[in-house]
C-alpha positions, 0 to 999 in steps of 0.5 A, spaced: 500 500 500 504 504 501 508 502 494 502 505 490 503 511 495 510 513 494 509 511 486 504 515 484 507 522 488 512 523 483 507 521 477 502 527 481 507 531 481 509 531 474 501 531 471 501 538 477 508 540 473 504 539 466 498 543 468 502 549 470 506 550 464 500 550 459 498 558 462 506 559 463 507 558 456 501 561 454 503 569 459 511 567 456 506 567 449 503 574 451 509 578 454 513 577 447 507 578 443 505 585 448 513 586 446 513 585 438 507 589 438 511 595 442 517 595 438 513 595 431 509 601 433 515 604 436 520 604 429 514 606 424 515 614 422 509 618 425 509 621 419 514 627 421 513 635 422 508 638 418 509 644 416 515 648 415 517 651 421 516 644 425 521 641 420 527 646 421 525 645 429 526 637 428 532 638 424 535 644 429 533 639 434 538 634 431 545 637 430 549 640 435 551 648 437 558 648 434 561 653 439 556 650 446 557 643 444 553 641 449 546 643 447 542 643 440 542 649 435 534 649 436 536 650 444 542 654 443 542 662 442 549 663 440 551 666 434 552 659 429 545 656 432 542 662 430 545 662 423 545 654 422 537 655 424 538 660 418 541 655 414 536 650 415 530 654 413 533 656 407 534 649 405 528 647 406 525 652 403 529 651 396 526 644 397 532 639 400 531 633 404 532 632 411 538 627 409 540 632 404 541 638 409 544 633 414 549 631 410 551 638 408 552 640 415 556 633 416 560 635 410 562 642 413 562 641 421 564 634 420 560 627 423 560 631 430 555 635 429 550 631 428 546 628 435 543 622 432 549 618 429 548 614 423 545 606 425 550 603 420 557 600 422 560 601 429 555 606 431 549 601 429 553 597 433 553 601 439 545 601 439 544 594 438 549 591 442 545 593 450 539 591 447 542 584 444 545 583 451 538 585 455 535 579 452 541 575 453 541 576 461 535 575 461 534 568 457 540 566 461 536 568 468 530 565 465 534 558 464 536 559 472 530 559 474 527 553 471 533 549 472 532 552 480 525 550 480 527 543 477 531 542 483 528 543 487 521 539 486 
């Protein structure tokens, strides 16, 4: 009697173990598919400025005071940021592109002056590599867990 006892507590434990996994999985499923859905709104274009002044002020945001150094020209009151800004409306309204006008100021002041560096290369890089270790650490925490939690039951 006692056989059948002791037998069947492992068995019980398992069948306890499989029914809790199900709606693991099934939050694991959900947190992920939550996770996808951010990060697809997130990198879609939101459509940009709309009018003139908004786009010379999003393209002012993005490239740097060259004599403050620590702040954008759209922020920055120094004589350059003025005339940058300037520059930028002039360009906007002789029907560049926002790349075209980045590129310009990239050529005269150099790749510093822009604020948002380029995603290719090293600098890609640099802002997929926390992401890429991130996910590692947490792959990695979560395989402790279940192996902790395997131990001990």
């Amino acid at each position: 009697m006692t056989d059948v006892v002791a037998a069947s507590k492992p068995a019980a434990r398992r069948d306890r173990r499989r029914r809790g996994s199900r709606p693991a999985r099934a939050s694991w499923l959900a947190m992920a598919l939550v996770l996808l859905v951010a990060l697809g709104i997130g990198t879609f274009d939101t459509g940009g400025p709309s009018s003139p002044e908004d786009r010379a002020q999003a393209l002012a945001s993005t490239i740097r005071c060259p004599t403050c150094r620590s702040q954008s020209a759209a922020d920055s009151d120094s004589p350059a940021s003025r005339e940058i800004r300037g520059e930028i409306r002039a360009r906007i309204d002789a029907g560049q592109s926002d790349g075209e006008i980045r590129r310009y100021f990239s050529s005269r002041y150099g790749e510093a002056i822009l604020l948002t560096p380029s995603s290719s290369g090293i600098a890609g890089a640099v802002w997929v590599l926390p992401v890429v270790a991130l996910v590692l650490g947490g792959a990695g925490l979560g395989a402790a867990f279940w192996r902790w939690r395997r131990w001990a039951s």
